[in-house]
N, C-alpha and C positions, 0 to 999 in steps of 0.2 A: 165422771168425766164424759161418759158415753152420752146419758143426758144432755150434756151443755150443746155437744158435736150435733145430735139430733134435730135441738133447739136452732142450731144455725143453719141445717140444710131446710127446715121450715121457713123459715127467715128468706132464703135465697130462694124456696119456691116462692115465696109473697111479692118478692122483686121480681122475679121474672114473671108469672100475673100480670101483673103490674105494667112490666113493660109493654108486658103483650095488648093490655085492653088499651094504653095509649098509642101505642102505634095503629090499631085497630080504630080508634078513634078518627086518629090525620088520617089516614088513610078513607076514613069513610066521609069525611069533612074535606077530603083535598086540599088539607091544610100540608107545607113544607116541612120539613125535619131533617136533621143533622144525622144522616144516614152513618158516619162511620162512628158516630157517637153513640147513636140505640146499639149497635151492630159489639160494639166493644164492652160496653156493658154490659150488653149479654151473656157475651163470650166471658168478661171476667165472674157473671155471675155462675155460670156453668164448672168453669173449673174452681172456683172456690167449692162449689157444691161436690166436685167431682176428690179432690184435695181432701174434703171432708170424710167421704165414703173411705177413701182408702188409708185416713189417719184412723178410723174406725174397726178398719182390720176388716172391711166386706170383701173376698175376693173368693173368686169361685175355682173347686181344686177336684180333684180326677171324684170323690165320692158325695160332698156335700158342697152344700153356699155357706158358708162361712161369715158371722158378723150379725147385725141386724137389718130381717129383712126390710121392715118398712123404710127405715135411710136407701136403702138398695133400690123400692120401688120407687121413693121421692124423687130420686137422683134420674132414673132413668123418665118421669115427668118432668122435670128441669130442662131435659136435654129435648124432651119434644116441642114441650114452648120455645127455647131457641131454636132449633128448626124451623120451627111454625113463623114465629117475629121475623127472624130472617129471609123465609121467605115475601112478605109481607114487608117488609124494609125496603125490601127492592123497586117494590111496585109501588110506592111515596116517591114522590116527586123531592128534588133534592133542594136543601132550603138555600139561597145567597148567601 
């Protein structure tokens, strides 16, 4: 089961990628975009990844980190690409 969970937060880091080289793209083409649309699937990609870590049992307790680390490290890259997009969401001109 652990497997499969792993499998899905790789999955959500490829989407979030993903977002990020397209918004990276309009943004460097000054092409428009649906700002709350990038902005929300992000956000939904983040907490499914996040949803994921903590059905996985990672959670950090007074002597050790508990779970597997590399979902641990995925997750906290997941959350810098939405940072990252989001910032960069902002600065795309907003489409009609």
């Amino acid at each position: 089961m652990v497997r499969y969970l792993e499998m899905v937060v790789y999955i959500c880091l490829a989407i979030s990628i993903c977002n990020f080289i397209a918004i990276g793209v309009a943004l460097k083409k000054k092409r428009p975009i649906f700002k709350i649309m990038y902005f929300i699937n992000s956000l939904g990609v983040v907490a499914i990844s996040n949803l994921l870590v903590w059905m996985e049992g990672v959670y950090v307790d007074q002597n050790n980190l508990s779970g597997s680390a590399i979902t641990f490290v995925l997750n906290i890259c997941n959350i810098i690409f939405f940072i990252a997009s989001s910032m960069m969401v902002f600065k795309c001109r907003k489409a009609d």
